[in-house]
C-alpha positions as CSV (number, residue, x, y, z in Angstrom):
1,X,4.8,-35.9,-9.4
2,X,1.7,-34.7,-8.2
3,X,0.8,-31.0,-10.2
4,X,-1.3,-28.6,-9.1
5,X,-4.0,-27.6,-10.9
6,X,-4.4,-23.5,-11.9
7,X,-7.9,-22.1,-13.6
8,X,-7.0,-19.0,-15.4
9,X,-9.6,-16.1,-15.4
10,X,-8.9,-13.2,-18.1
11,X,-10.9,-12.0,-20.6
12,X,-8.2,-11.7,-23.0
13,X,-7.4,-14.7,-25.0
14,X,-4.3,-13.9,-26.3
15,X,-3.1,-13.3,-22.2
16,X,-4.9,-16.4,-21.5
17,X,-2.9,-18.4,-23.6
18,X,0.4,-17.1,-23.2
19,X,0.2,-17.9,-19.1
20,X,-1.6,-21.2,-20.2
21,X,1.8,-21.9,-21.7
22,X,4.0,-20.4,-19.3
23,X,2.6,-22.8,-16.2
24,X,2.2,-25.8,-18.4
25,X,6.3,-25.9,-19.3
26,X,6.6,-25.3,-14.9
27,X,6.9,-28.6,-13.2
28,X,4.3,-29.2,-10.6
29,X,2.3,-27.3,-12.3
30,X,-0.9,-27.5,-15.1
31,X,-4.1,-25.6,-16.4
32,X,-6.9,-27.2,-14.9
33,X,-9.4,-24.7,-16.9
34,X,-9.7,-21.0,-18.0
35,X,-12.3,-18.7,-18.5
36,X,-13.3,-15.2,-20.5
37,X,-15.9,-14.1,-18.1
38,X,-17.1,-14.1,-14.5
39,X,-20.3,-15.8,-16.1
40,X,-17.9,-18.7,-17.0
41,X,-15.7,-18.9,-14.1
42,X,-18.7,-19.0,-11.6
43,X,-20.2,-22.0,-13.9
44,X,-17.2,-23.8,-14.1
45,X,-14.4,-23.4,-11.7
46,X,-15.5,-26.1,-9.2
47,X,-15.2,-28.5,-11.5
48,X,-12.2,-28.2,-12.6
49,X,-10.7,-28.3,-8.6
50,X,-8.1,-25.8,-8.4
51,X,-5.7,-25.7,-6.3
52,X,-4.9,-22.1,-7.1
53,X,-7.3,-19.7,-8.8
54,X,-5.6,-16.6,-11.0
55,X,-7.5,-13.5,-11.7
56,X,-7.6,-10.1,-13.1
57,X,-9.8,-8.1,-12.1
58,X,-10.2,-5.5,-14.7
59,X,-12.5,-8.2,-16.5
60,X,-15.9,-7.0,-17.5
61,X,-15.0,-3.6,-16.1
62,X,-14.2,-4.1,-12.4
63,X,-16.2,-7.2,-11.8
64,X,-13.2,-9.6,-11.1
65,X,-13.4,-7.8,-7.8
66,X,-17.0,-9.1,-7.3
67,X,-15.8,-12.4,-8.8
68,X,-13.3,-13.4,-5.7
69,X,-15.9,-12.4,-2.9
70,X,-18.4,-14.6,-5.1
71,X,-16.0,-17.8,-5.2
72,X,-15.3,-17.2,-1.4
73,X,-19.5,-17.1,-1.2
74,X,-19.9,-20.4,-3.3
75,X,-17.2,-22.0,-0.4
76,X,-14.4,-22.0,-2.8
77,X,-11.4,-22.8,-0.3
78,X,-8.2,-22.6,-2.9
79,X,-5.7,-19.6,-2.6
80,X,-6.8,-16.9,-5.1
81,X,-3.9,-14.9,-6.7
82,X,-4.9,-11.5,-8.4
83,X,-2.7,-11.2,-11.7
84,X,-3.7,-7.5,-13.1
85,X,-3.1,-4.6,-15.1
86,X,-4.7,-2.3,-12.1
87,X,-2.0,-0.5,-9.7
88,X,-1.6,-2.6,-6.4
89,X,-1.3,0.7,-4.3
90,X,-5.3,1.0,-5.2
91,X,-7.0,-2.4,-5.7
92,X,-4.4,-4.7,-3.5
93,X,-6.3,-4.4,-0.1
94,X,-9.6,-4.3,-1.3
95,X,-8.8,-7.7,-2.8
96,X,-7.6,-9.2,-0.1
97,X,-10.1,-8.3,2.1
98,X,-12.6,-10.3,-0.6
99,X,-10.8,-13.4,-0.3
100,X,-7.8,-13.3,-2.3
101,X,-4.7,-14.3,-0.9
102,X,-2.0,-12.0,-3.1
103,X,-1.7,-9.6,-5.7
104,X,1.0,-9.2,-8.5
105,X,1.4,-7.0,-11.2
106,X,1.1,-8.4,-15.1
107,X,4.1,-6.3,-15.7
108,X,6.0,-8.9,-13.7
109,X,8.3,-11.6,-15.3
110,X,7.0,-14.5,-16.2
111,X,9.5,-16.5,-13.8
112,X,8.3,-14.0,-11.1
113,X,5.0,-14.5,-11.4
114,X,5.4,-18.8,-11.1
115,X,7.7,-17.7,-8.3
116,X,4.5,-15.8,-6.3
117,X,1.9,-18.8,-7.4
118,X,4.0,-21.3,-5.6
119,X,4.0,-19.1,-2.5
120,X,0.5,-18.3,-2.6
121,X,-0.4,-22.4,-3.1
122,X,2.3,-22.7,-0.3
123,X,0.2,-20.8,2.2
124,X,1.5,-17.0,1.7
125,X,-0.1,-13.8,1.0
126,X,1.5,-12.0,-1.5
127,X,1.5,-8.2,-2.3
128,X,4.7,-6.4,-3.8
129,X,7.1,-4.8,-1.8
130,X,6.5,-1.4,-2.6
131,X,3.0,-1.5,-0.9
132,X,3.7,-5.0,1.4
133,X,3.5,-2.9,5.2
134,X,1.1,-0.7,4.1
135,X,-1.8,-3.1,2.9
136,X,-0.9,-4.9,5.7
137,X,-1.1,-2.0,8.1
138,X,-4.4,-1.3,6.9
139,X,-5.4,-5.0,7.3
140,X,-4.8,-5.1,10.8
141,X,-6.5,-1.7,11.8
142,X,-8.9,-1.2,10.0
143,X,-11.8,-3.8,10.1
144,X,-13.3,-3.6,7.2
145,X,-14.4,-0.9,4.1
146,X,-16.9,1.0,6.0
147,X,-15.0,1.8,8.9
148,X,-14.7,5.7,8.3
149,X,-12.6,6.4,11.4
150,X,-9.7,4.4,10.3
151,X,-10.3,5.4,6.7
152,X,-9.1,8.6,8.3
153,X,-6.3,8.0,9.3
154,X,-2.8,7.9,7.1
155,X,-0.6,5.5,6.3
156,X,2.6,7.5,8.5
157,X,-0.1,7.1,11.7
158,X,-0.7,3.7,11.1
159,X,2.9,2.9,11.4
160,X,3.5,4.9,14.6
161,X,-0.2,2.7,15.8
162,X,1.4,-0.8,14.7
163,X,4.5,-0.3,16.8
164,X,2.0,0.5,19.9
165,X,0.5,-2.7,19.1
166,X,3.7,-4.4,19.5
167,X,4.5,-2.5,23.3
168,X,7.0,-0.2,21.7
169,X,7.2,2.4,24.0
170,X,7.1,6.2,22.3
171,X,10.9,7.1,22.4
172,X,11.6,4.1,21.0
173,X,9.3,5.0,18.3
174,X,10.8,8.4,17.3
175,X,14.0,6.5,16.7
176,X,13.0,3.5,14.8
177,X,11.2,6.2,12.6
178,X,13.9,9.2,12.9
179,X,11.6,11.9,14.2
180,X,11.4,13.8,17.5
181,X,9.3,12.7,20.4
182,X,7.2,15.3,19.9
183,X,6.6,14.8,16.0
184,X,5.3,10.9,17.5
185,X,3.0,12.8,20.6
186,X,1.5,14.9,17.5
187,X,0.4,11.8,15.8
188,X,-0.8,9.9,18.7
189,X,-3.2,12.9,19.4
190,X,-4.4,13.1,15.5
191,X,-4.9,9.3,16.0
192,X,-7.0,10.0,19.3
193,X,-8.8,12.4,17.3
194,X,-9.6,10.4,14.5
195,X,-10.4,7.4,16.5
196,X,-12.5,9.1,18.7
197,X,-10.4,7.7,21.9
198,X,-9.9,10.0,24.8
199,X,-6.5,8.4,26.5
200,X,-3.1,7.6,25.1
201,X,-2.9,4.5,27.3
202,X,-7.0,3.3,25.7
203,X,-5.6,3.9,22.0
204,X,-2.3,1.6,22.9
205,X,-4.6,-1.2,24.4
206,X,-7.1,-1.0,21.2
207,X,-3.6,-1.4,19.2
208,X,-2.4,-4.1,21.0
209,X,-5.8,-6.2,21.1
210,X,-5.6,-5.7,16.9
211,X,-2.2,-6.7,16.6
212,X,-2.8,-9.8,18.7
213,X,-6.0,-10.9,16.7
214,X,-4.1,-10.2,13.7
215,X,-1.4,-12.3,14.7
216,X,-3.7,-14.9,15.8
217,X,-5.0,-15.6,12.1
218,X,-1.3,-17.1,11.6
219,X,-0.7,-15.2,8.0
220,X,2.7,-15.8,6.7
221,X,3.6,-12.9,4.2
């Protein structure tokens, strides 16, 4: 049986070899390398081919954030999975939009976190339930870091935008979210407002033509 190969990047040993352990008992599965340090993984993870690179990003203070957009830089094609101690609600998009391809908690079971590495080697992004639509949400509208308008806007507006982006008309909206047609007019003006668009019919075309590019990248969550 073919295995894939998984480089480990934690700066604590004793984590390092625990999960070392954990994959190598997994069929399919073996440690292809590890490393302490972004100095170490950026010297050595090509070499070792992975077909699925594991990070947390707390290493050396925040770096393992720089780390993945480095790797993606160096033309590093492997799926990267972020395996941290940092909440997902904060640091799950911001990862992804560097290159990762999922995030799970460390608190996780062991059996859960194989579980997600398969997917994520399989061709799925992964991000935990509890924050799944609304990382995605963000994904799709807002471009990148820097775009202040969207940054703007909240994660309830973003829901009533996505269901624009997918031609559902506004009284279908109240009910799919149990609010009033009025409480979904309200929001559509604070998105105008936000977004600095002057028509409701202009803001549902800009979220239609995201939705489409979005669903044109072919991401399987």
């Amino acid at each position: 049986m073919t295995k894939h190969r998984v480089f480990i990047v934690d700066g604590e040993h004793v984590f390092r070899r625990g999960l070392r352990d954990l994959l190598e008992t997994e069929p399919g599965l073996m440690v292809a390398g590890e490393a302490a340090s972004v100095a170490d993984a950026l010297a050595t993870v090509q070499a070792s081919m992975p077909d699925l690179i594991l990070i947390e990003i707390a290493i050396e203070k925040h770096s393992g954030m720089d780390l993945i957009k480095s790797l993606r830089d160096m033309g590093v094609k492997c799926p990267i999975l972020v395996l941290s101690t940092r909440q997902e609600r904060k640091y799950a998009e911001p990862a992804l939009r560097r290159g990762a391809n999922g995030y799970i908690m460390k608190r996780e079971s062991g059996e859960r976190i194989v579980e997600v590495a398969r997917e994520v080697i399989g061709g799925r992004t992964y991000v935990g339930s509890p924050v799944r639509a609304t990382v995605k949400r963000r994904l799709i509208f807002i471009s990148d870091e820097s775009d202040a308008g969207y940054r703007e806007v909240k994660d309830r507006e973003l829901e009533v935008l996505e269901l624009m982006g997918r031609g559902v008309s506004i009284e279908e909206i109240a009910r799919k979210l149990f609010l009033s047609v009025k409480a979904i007019e309200s929001r559509i003006s604070r998105l105008r407002k936000k977004l600095n668009v002057m028509k409701t019919a202009d803001l549902k075309a800009m979220a239609i033509e995201k939705t489409r590019v979005w669903d044109l990248r072919g991401e399987r969550w």
